[in-house]
C-alpha angles and dihedrals in degrees: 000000000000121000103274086203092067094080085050106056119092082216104074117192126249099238136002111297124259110285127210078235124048139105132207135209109179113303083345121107133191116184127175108214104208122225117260134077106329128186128192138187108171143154106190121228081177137049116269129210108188111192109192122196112185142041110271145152113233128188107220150173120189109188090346149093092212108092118216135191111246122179104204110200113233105270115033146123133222130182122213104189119213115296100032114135118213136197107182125168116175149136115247125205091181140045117251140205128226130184124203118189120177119246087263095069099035089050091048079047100049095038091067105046095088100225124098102259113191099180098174081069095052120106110213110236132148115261116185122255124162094190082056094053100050088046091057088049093059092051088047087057091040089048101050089039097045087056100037096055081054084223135132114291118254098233093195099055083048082054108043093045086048092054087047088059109042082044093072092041099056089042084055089049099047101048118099099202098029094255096143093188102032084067088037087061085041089063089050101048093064092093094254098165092114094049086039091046091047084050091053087042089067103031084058094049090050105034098134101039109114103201087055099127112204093228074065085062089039086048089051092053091046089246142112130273092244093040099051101053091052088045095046091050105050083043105048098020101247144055128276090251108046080048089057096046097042082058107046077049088053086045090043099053100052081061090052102050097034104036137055087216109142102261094242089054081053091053087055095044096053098050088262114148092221140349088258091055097048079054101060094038086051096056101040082059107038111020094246153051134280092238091048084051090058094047 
């Protein structure tokens, strides 16, 4: 349960306060808001993605001391832009699932959507998204799972749920009529194989490196993190991330089969964050294990 006193206090907080559950990745942060009674006063310094998954009645003042009743339908996203300030008080069924990014990510992003973004004019509201809404339920599974194991923390799932994420939301931005994936599909017609080619080029020259960050393979196709992994996926048929992982368990499994190397030296080896993870990996791709691989 959030502090109730935050609401209250003529000294909002720059962000939302620290949860039991989230999880960071540079300026990136992924935070899962508990159900239950929750109470914000906040003025952002950051970007804020809010997925909400269920039906619910908020009170709430955005950039404003006047409170108003607001009923939010299940499954949808709103962006609050840096400097909103917030005053929410609501009962929530369901978990939910916020992202923060600092001004330096949200302006690369913005820098290369090709359309002329003035956030300081946008006036946060939810708009439904189902894909959003799943997206924000995965993190919510990584995040709580993530905390729970008490293990190092896989960067490049934050990340890739993040971009998920952010995707929607700049697609949301960006589109003049509301059509998310009409402007998805926008992103994907302007001719990007050769981007999309370079990005694979280094992703493939660094496969196995664990610290490769996928707004390095973005950089590398001269798009945005949000964008390219929208991009990547309608042209190559999946996601950045599950590419990345199909390959280090390609990589994995001819160490398996043709090595003797201990199976956690092989997890290393192949960019995994952990033996458990390259197992799971490994199975989702292949069916089986990697000990069963080696028998």
């Amino acid at each position: 349960m959030l502090d109730k006193h935050a609401i209250k206090s003529h000294r909002p907080t720059p962000r939302v306060i620290t949860m039991p559950h989230e999880l960071v990745a540079g300026d990136i942060r992924l935070i899962l808001l508990p159900p239950g009674r929750c109470e914000l006063h906040v003025k952002l310094e950051v970007n804020m993605f809010d997925v909400n998954l269920n039906t619910v009645r908020h009170k709430m003042a955005v950039n404003s001391d006047q409170m108003k009743v607001e009923d939010v339908p299940a499954e949808t996203l709103q962006f609050g832009p840096s400097g909103t300030e917030y005053r929410v008080a609501v009962d929530n069924q369901l978990p939910g699932c916020i992202l923060e990014m600092g001004d330096a990510t949200m302006a690369d992003w913005i820098e290369r959507q090709d359309r002329d973004l003035k956030l300081g004019e946008h006036i946060p509201q939810y708009h439904r998204d189902r894909t959003a809404a799943d997206l924000g339920r995965a993190a919510i599974r990584y995040t709580m799972q993530a905390s729970g194991a008490g293990t190092s923390v896989d960067q490049l799932t934050v990340e890739a749920l993040a971009l998920g994420i952010a995707a929607r939301g700049m697609a949301q931005l960006s589109s003049p009529d509301g059509n998310i994936n009409a402007e998805i599909n926008r992103w994907a017609r302007k001719g990007r194989q050769a981007e999309i080619e370079r990005a694979i080029d280094l992703l493939e020259a660094r496969l196995t490196d664990s610290t490769l960050k996928i707004d390095e393979l973005a950089s590398a196709a001269c798009l945005s993190s949000s964008q390219f992994s929208s991009i990547f996926k309608s042209m190559v048929g999946e996601t950045p991330y599950s590419f990345i992982l199909r390959r280090r368990a390609e990589f994995a499994r001819d160490l398996i089969i043709g090595t003797r190397t201990p199976l956690a030296h092989i997890a290393h080896d192949a960019g995994f964050s952990s033996q458990a993870h390259m197992t799971v990996v490994i199975r989702r791709v292949f069916g089986t294990t990697p000990a069963a691989m080696r028998d």
